[in-house]
N, C-alpha and C positions, 0 to 999 in steps of 0.2 A: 737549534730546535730544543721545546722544554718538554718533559712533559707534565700532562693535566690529572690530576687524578678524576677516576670515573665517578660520577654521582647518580646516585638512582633519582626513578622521575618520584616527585611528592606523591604522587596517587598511589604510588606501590605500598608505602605505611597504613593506608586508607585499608587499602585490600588483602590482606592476609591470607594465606591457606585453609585457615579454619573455619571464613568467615563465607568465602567465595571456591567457586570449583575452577575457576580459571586462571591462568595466569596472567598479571597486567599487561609484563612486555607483550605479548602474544595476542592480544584484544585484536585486535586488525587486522590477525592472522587466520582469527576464530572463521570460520565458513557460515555457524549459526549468526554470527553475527553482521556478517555485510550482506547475508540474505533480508535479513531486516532491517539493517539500514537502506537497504532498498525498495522495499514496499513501502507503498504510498500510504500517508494518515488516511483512519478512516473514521468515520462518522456515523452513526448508526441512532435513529429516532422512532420509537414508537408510539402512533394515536390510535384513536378509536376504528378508525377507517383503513389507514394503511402506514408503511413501514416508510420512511425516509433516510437514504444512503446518500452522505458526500463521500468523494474521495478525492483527495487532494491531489493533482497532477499538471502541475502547474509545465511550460514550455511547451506542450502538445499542442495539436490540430485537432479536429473532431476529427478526421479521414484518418489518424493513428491507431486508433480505437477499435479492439475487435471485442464485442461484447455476446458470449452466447450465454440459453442454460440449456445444459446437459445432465438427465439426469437428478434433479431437484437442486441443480448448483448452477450459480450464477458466475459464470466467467470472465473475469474483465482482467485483458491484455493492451500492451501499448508498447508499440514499436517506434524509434524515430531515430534516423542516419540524415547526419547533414554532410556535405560536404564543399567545400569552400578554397579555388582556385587564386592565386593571384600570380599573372606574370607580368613582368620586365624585361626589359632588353639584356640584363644580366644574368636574373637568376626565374626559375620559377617555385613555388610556393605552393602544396599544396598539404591540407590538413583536413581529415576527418569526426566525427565522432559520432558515437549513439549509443541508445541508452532505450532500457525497454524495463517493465517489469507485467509481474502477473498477479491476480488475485483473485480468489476462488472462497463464495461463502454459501451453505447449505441453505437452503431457503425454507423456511415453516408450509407444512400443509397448508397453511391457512392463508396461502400466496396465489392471488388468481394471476397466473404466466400471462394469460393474452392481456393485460389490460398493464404490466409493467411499461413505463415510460421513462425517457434518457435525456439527460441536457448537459451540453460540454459550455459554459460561461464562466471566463476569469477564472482560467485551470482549477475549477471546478468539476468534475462529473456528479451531476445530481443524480439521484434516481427514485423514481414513486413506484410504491409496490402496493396496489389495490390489495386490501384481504376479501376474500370471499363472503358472502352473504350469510351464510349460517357462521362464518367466525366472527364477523360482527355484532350476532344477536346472544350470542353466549353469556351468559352472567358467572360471573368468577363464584366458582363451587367453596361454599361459604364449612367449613369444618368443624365440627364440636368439643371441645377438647374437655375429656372425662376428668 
């Protein structure tokens, strides 16, 4: 048996104390941080008419999907547990897994709820958010600078 001397990983030089508030070995450890690695890309477009959201959720079903607004907030959760048997005359096999997150975004007054619409294509969730009539005819309040 020899032994190896220890070597830190290259990114530790990268990231210094003074530079960052974390520490590197501990990145993984961090809870701010595998919270947001868990929430899904988001997408966010605005036009004249209405607001356009993707969010990336690729592996899902539409039937995973639970989308409310509560509140002036637009809710959108996803749940999915597989689970997957295999036997044998010897052994049996069996393995789970699942995997969910959430996402919760404040929505503008100028968001007409009844006329929001949902589309789950190519782990996509689209989403069109009609704006209201009087936030359409608005003209951007033009300012004078003395």
């Amino acid at each position: 048996m020899s032994l190896v001397k220890f070597r830190k990983s290259p990114l530790e030089n990268l990231f210094t104390p003074d530079f960052l508030d974390f520490n590197v070995n501990n990145l993984l450890n961090d809870r701010f941080w595998l919270k947001k690695m868990n929430e899904p890309a988001l997408n966010i477009k605005e036009t004249k008419d209405h607001f356009e959201i993707e969010l990336a959720a690729p592996g899902y079903n539409k039937k995973d999907f639970e989308v409310t607004i509560d509140d002036g907030c637009l809710n959108i959760s996803a749940k999915k547990e597989e689970t997957k048997e295999e036997k044998d005359e010897n052994y049996t096999r069996k393995e789970f897994s699942a995997s969910s997150f959430e996402r919760s975004l404040q929505l503008p007054d100028s968001i007409a709820d009844e006329k929001i619409k949902a589309k789950y294509d190519n782990g996509i969730l689209k989403f069109s958010l009609a704006k209201k009539e009087e936030a359409k005819k608005q003209k951007p309040k033009v300012i004078e600078i003395s």
